[in-house]
C-alpha positions in Angstrom: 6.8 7.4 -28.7 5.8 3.9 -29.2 2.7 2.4 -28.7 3.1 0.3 -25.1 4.3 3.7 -23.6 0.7 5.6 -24.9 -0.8 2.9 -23.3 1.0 3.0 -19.6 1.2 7.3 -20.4 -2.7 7.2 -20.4 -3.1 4.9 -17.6 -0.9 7.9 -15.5 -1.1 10.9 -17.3 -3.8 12.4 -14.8 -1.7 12.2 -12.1 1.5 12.5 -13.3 -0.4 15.9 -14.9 -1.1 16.6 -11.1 1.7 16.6 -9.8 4.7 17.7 -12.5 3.1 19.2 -15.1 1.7 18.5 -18.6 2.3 16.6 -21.6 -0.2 15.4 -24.6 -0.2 11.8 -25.9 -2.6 10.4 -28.0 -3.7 6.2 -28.5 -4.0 5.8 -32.2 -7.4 3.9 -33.7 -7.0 0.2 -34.4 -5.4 -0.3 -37.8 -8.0 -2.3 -40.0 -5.3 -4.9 -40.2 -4.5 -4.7 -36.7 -5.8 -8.2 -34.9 -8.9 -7.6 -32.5 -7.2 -8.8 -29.3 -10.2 -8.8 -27.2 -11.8 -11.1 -29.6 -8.8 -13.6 -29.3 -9.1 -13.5 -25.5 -13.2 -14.1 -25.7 -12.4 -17.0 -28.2 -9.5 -18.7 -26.0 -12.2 -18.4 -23.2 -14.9 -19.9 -24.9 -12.7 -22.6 -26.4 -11.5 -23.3 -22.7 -15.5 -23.6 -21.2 -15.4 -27.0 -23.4 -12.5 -28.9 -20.9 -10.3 -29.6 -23.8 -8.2 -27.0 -23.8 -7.1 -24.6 -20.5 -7.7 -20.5 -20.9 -4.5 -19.3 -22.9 -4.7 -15.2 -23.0 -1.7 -14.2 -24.6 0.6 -11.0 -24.3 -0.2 -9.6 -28.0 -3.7 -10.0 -27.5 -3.8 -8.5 -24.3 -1.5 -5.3 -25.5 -3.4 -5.2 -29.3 -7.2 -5.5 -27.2 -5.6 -2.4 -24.6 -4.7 -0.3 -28.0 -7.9 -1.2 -30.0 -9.8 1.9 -28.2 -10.5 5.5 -30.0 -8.9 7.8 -28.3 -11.4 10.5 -27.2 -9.8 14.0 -27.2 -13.3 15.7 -25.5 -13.4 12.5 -23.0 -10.0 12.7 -22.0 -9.8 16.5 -21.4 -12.7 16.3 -19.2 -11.1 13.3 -17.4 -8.1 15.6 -16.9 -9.9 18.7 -16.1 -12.3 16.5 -13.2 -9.0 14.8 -11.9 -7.0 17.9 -11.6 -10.2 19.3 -9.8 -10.5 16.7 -7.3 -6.8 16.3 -6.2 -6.3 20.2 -6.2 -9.4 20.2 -3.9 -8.7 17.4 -1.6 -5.4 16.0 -2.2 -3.7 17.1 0.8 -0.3 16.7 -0.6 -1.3 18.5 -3.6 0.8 21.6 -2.8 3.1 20.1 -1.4 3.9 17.8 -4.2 5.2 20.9 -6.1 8.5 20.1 -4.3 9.9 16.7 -4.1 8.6 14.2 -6.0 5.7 12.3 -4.0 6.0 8.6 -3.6 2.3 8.1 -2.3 1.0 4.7 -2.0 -2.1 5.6 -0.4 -3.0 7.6 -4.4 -3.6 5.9 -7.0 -5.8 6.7 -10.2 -6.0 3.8 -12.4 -9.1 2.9 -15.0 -10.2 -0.6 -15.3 -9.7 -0.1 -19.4 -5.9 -0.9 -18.4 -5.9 -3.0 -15.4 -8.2 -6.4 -16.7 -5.6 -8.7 -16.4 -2.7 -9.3 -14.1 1.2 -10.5 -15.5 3.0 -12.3 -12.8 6.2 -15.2 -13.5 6.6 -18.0 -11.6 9.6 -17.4 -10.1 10.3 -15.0 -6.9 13.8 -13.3 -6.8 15.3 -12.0 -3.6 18.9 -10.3 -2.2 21.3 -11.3 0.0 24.9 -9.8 1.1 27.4 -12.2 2.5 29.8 -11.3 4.7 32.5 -9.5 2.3 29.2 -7.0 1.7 29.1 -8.7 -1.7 25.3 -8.3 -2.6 23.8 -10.0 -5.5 20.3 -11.2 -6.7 19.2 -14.8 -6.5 16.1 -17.3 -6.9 14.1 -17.7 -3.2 11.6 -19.9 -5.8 11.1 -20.8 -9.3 7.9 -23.1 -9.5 8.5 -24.2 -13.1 11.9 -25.2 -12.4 13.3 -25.5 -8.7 16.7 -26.6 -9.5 17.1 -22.9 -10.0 16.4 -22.0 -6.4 18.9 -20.1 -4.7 21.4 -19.5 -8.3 22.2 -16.3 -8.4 21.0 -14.1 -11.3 24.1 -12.8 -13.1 21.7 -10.7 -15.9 18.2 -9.8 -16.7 17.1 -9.3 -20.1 20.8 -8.3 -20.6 21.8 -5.8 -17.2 23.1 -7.0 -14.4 20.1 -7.9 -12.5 21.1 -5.8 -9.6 21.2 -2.5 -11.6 18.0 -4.1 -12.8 15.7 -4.3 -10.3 17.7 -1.0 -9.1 16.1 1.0 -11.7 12.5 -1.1 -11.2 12.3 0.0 -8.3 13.4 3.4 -9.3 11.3 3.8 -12.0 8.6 1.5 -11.2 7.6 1.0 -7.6 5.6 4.1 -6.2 5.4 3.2 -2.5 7.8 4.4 -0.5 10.1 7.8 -0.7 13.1 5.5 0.1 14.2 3.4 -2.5 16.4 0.7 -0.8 12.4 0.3 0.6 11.4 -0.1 -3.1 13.8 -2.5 -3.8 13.0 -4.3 -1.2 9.2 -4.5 -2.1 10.5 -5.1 -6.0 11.6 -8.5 -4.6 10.4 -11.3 -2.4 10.2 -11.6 1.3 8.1 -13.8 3.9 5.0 -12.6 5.5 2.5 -13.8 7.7 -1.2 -14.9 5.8 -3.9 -16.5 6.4 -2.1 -18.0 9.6 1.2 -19.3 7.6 3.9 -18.1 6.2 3.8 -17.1 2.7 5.9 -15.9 -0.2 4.2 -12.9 -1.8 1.3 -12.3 0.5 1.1 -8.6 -0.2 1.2 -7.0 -4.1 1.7 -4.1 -2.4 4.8 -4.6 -0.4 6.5 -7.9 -2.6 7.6 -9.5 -5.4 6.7 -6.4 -7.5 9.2 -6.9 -10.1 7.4 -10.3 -11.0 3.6 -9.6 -10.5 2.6 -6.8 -12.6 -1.0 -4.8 -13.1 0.5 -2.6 -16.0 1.1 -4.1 -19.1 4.9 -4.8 -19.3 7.6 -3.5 -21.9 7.7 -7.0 -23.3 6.2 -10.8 -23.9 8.8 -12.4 -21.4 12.2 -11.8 -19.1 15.4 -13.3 -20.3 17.0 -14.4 -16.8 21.2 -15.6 -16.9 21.3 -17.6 -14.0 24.7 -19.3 -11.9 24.6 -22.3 -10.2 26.7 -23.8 -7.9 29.8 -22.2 -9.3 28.6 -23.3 -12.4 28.7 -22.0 -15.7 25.9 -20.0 -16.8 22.8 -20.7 -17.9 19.7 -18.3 -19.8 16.3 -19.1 -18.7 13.5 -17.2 -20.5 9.9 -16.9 -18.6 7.3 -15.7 -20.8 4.7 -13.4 -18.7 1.1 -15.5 -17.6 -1.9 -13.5 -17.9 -5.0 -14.0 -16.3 -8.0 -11.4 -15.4 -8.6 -9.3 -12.7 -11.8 -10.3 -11.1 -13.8 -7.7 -12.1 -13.3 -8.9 -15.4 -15.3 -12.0 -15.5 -14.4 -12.1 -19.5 -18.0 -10.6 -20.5 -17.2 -9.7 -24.1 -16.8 -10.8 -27.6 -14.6 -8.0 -29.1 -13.2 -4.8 -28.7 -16.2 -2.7 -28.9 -18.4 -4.8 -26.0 -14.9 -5.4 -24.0 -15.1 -0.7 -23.8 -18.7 -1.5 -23.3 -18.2 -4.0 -20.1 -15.0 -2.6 -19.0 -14.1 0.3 -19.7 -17.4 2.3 -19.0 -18.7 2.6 -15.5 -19.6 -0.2 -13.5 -21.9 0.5 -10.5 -20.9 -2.7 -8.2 -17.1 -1.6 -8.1 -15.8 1.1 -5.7 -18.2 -0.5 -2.5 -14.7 0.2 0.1 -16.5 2.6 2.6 -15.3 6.1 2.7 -12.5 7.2 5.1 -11.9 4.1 6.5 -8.0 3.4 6.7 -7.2 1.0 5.1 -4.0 -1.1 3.5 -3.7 -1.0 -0.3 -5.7 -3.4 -1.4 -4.0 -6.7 -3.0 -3.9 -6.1 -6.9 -3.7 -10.2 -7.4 -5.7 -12.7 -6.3 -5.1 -14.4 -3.1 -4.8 -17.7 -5.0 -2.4 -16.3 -7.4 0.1 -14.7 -5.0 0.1 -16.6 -1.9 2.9 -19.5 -2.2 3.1 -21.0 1.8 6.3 -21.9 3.1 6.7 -24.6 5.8 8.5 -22.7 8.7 10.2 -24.9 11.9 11.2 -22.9 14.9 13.1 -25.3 16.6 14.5 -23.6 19.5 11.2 -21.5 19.5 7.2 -22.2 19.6 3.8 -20.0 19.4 2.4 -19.0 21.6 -0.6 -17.2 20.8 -2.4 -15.8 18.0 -5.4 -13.1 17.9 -7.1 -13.3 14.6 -3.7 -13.3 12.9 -2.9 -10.0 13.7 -0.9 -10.5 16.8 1.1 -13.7 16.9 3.4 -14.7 19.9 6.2 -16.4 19.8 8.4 -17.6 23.2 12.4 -18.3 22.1 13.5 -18.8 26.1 13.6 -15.6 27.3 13.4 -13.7 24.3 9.5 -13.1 22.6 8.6 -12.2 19.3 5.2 -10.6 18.4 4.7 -10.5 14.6 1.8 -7.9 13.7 1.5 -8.2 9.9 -1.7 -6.4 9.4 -4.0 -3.5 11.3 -6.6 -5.1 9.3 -7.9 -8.2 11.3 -10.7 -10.2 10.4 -13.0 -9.4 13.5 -12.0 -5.9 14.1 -14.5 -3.9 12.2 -17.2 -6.1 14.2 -17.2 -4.8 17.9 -13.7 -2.4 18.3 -14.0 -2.6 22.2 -14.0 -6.6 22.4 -11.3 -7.0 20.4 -9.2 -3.8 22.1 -10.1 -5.9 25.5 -8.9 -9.3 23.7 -5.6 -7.4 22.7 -4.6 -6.7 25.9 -5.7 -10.3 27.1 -3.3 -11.4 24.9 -0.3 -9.2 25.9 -1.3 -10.0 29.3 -0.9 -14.0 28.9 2.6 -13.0 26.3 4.2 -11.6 29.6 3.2 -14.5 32.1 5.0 -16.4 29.4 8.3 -14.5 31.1 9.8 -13.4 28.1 12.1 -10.4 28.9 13.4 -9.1 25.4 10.7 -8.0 22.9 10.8 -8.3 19.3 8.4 -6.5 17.3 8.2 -7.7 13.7 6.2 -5.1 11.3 7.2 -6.5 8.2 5.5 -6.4 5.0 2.2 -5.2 7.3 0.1 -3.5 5.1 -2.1 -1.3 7.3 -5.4 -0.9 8.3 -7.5 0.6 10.8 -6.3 4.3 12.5 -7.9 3.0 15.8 -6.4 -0.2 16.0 -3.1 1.2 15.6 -3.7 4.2 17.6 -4.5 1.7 20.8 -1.7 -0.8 19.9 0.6 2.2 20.9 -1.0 2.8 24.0 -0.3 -0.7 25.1 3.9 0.4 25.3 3.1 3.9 25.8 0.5 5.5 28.4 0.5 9.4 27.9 -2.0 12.3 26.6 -0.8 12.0 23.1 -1.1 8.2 21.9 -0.9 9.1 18.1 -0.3 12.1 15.9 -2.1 15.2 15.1 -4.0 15.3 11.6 -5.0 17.8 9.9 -7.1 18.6 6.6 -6.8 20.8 3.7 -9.3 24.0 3.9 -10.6 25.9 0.7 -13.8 27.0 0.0 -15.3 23.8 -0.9 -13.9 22.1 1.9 -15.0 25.0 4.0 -18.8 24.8 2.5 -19.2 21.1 3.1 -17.5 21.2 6.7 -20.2 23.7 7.7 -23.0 21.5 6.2 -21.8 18.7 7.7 -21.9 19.8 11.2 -25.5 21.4 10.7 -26.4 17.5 9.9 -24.6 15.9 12.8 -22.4 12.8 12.9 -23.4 10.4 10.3 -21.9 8.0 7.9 -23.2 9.9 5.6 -21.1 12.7 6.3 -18.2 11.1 8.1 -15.5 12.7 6.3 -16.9 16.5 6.8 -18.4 16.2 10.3 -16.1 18.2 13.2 -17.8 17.1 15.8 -16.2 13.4 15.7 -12.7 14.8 16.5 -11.0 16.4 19.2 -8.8 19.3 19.5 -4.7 18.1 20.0 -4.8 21.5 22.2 -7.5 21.4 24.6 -8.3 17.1 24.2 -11.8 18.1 24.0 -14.4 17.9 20.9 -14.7 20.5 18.9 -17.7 22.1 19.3 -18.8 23.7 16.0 -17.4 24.0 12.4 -15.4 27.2 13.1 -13.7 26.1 15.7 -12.5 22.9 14.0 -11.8 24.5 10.5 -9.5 27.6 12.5 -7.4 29.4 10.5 -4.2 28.1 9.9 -2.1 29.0 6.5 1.2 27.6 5.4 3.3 27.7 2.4 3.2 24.7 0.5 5.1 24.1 -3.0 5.4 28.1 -2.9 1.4 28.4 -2.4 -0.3 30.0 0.8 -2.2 26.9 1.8 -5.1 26.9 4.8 -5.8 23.5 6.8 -8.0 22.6 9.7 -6.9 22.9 13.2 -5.2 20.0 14.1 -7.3 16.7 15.7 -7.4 13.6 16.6 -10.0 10.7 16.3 -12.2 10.4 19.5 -11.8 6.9 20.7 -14.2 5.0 22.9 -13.7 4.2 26.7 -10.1 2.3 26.7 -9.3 -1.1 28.0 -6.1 -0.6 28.6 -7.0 0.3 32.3 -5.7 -2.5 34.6 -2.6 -3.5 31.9 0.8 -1.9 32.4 3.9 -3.0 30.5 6.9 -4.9 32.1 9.1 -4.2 29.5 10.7 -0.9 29.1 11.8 1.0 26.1 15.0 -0.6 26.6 13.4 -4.2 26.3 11.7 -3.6 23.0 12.8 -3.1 19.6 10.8 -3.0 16.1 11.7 -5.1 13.2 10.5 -3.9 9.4 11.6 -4.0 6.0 10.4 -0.8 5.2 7.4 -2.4 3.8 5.5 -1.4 7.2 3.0 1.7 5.4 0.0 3.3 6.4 -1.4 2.9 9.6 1.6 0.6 10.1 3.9 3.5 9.5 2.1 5.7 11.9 2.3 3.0 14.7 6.0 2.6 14.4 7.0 6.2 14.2 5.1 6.7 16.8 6.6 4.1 19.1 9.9 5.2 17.9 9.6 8.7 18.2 7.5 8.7 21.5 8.5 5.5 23.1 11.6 6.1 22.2 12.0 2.2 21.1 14.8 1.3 18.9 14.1 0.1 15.5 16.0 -2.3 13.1 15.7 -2.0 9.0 16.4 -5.6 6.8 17.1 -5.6 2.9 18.1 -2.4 0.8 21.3 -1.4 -0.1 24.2 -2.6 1.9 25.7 0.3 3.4 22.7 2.6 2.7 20.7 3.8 5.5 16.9 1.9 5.0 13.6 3.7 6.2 11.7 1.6 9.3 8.1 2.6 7.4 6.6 4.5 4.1 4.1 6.3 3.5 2.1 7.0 6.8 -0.5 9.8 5.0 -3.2 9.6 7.2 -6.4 9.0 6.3 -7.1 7.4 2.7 -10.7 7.7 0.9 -12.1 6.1 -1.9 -13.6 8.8 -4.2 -16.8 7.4 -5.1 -18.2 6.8 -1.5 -16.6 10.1 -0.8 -18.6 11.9 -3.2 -21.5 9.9 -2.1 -21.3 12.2 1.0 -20.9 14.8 -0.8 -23.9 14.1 -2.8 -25.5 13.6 0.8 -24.7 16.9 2.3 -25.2 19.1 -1.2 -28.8 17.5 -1.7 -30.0 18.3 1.7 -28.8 21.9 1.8 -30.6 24.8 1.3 -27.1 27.2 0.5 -26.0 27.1 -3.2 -22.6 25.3 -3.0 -19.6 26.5 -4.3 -18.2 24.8 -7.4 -17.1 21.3 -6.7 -15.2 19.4 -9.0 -17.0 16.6 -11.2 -16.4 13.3 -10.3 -15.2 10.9 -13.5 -15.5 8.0 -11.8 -19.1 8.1 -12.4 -18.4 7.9 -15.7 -15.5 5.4 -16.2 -15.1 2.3 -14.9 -12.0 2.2 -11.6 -9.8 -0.1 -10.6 -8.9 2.0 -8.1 -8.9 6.0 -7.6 -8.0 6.8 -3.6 -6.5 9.9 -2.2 -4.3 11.0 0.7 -7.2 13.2 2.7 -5.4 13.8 6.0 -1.8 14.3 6.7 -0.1 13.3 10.4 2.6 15.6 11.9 5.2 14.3 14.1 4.9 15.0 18.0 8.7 16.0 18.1 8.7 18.2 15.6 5.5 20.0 15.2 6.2 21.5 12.2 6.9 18.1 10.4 4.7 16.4 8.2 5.3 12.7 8.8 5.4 11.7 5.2 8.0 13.7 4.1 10.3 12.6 7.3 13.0 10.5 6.4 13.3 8.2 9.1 15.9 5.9 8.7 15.9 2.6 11.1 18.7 2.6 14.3 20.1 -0.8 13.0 20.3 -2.9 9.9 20.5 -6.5 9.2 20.9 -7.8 5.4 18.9 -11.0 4.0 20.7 -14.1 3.4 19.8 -17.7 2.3 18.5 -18.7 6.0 16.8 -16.0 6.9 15.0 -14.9 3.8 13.1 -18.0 4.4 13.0 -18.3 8.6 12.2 -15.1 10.3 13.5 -16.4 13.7 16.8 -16.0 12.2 16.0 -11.8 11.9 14.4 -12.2 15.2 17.4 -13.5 17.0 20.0 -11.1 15.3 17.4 -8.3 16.0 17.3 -9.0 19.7 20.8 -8.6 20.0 21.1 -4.7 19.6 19.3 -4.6 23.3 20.6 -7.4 24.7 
């Protein structure tokens, strides 16, 4: 086992412990001859404060200052034992992830120790299939070089780069189930940000392969490139480096760099607790944003709400692009911007567009209620989203009752039953019991209880007043299976329910692709989570059960979320959502137009309902 594979084993071992079993690994003390690669980086960066020379933090000294750490056998068991405690406890897939590997985007366990610095190329790679199904992979945009835009890549570092990013995505890319969707988020695509188009808006959903948080296998990527029926050429792109922001570069060596970075820091963690949410963007907006200059000329905009609906007229035909549930404004008054939403649906159809193109992709998510009203403006009936429910153990059970002796509060938001309503009656639940119910299933081979199943209760609607012109018929969804979270939940939902047809781009040619990934249900951060916990144990006068420790009050996250509710399908009741595979009704393939003008998607997707 060599040395870069301790450090990414470390990095994942809690989880990967979780969910298939164990293993032992160990990161060896820094040999006395052994460079001090945090001491490098501080002395680039001080070197670079005079304005003679630009911050150079190089690969070695990022992968000897990662290794430079004692490992800690008594720290790192009782990292294991508190992570194992907390995902056994809360995780709602825990059980289930006994069976099929789970390929959860909303989890993620990751110590800043290991994720200071960002790796990223400056060159974005991307698929197309032309019409003999001959797919290959080729250059959408190589900053350094742009001659190189649009060769095809024959090999990277030595496989034929399709196999390539085939077993990145395989091996690599954790967010989605399907992995012609992983491939797709391994490469590049166009999204909407910041109110243009952009390459790479999204670390999440893009351009994976090329923007890294984990410290790569190696220094730089040997590319063989073709161009223009050429002969070939080798292009080798070291990996840049620069810090994560949390890492504002505040030590001098490798013992104040553990100090500063690796030990817990208080002001990280501030996302509030069981608000749904996209995964965050791992790299700086500055960093992965590249804005591309798109022309509709047989096409304008029409309107845009805080760019998260923007409305496009082509004659008859109308595009709405939704690339986030997470606008600006939202969080600010819900109701005003539910009543602006429909507003702005109202003015799209006095436009007279009669075909209806939905475009989803590369939307990250965001807000349950958003989404949850965005499906009531196709779809008027009693259920407008999909049941949740919540793992039940003893713990759970404990803090559940204490919460409801409290009342709703944000300081118990997670735990309180009386801010949901029953699935079965509509109504609020009117006490813990009746919320927690008693409802066992097996799970992974385990006897599993969860909560009865609910919904959110949503203020006084808007919608009163607006009613669709287009039916089912008029409408269909566009994704690239990049559509997760929240976003997955919406367009399930519409497919499923409104029965709307749906049309998948990228992936494998030939291979069925997945409209959505990951749909969970509700995400929480643990530290504000345990904050209510803290809340609800302090103030109670009942010994509480034993509740797993929380590490991250100890070490210093980058991130450390959990899956907390799970969504079941309407159709089939007895069908959790994320382990549906839902594959889309149609399926377009990327090619050298389109990858860079969505209106070319948008015209071919119109055609399977015209």
């Amino acid at each position: 086992m060599n040395n870069l594979f301790k450090v990414h084993i470390f990095i994942y071992l809690v989880l990967i412990f979780t969910i298939s079993g164990t293993f032992t690994v160990a990161i060896p003390l820094r040999k006395r001859d052994q460079p001090d690669g945090c001491a490098n980086i501080h002395a680039s960066y001080v070197a670079s404060l005079s304005g003679n020379t630009t911050l150079n933090i190089t690969y070695e000294d990022v992968k000897n200052c990662y290794m430079s750490f004692p490992f800690d056998l008594q720290r790192a068991t009782e990292v294991i034992e508190s992570l194992k405690g907390i995902y056994e406890t809360f995780y709602v897939f825990n059980d289930k992830a006994r069976e099929p590997t789970v390929k959860d985007g909303h989890t993620s366990f990751s110590p800043s120790c290991y994720s200071a610095f960002f790796f990223f190329q400056e060159i974005f790679l991307y698929s197309t299939v032309d019409r003999k199904g001959k797919q290959v992979i080729k250059i959408l945009q190589d900053d350094i070089d742009p001659s190189n835009n649009q060769c095809e890549v024959i090999t990277i570092d030595g496989t034929p780069a399709l196999k390539e990013i085939t077993n990145f995505a395989k091996n690599k890319v954790k967010n989605s189930r399907d992995l012609g969707v992983r491939f797709n988020m391994a490469l590049s695509s166009l999204a909407f940000s910041g109110g243009s188009f952009a390459i790479n808006p999204n670390f999440v959903s893009s351009s994976l392969f090329t923007r890294r948080v984990i410290l790569p296998e190696s220094d730089s990527i040997t590319y063989e490139l073709k161009c223009n029926n050429s002969q070939t050429k080798t292009v080798v792109r070291p990996w840049i480096i620069i810090n994560n922001s949390f890492n504002t570069l505040n030590f001098t060596d490798s013992k104040s760099y553990f100090e500063s970075i690796c030990l817990v820091q208080k002001t990280q963690n501030t996302q509030q607790p069981n608000v749904p949410q996209s995964q965050n963007s791992e790299v700086p907006i500055s960093l992965s944003t590249k804005t591309v200059n798109v022309e509709f000329p047989d096409g304008k905009q029409i309107g845009n709400l805080d760019n998260f609906t923007i409305f496009y007229q082509f004659n008859k035909t109308g595009v709405v692009y939704i690339p986030t549930f997470l606008p600006s404004t939202y969080a600010l008054d819900q109701n005003k911007f539910h009543t602006e939403l429909v507003a702005a649906f109202n003015n799209f159809s006095a436009s007279g567009v009669k075909k209806v193109v939905l475009d989803f992709t590369n939307n990250g998510g965001g807000f349950i209620p958003l989404s949850q009203f965005f499906n009531e403006i196709f779809l008027r009936q009693k259920n407008f989203t999909f049941p949740r429910d919540i793992k039940i153990n003893n713990v759970m059970t404990f803090l559940i009752k204490e919460a409801d002796k409290e009342g709703q509060g944000v300081n118990t938001l997670s735990f309180s039953p009386n801010q949901e309503q029953s699935i079965v009656t509509g109504q609020p639940f009117q006490n813990a019991d009746e919320f927690i119910g008693n409802n066992e299933y097996t799970r992974g081979g385990a006897n599993v209880n969860f909560t009865n199943l609910f919904v959110d209760i949503l203020d006084d609607s808007p919608i009163n007043g607006w009613k669709s012109p287009w039916t089912n018929k008029d409408i269909i969804v566009l994704t690239n299976g990049a559509c997760v979270s929240s976003c997955a939940q919406t367009v399930q939902y519409l497919s499923e329910q409104a029965k709307i047809a749906t049309v998948s781009v990228g992936g494998f040619y030939k291979h069925s692709l997945s409209y959505s990934s990951f749909p969970g249900g509700n995400v929480v951060t643990i530290s504000p989570f345990y904050s209510q916990i803290n809340n609800i144990t302090s103030n109670t006068t009942d010994p509480p059960p034993q509740i797993p420790k929380n590490f991250a009050d100890d070490i210093s996250m980058f991130s450390f979320t959990a899956t907390y509710s799970e969504t079941y399908s309407l159709k089939f009741p007895d069908m959790i959502n994320e382990f549906m595979f839902r594959p889309a009704d149609y399926r377009l393939y990327y090619d050298d137009e389109s990858i860079i003008n969505p209106s070319k998607l948008w015209l071919e997707a119109v055609k399977f309902i015209s």
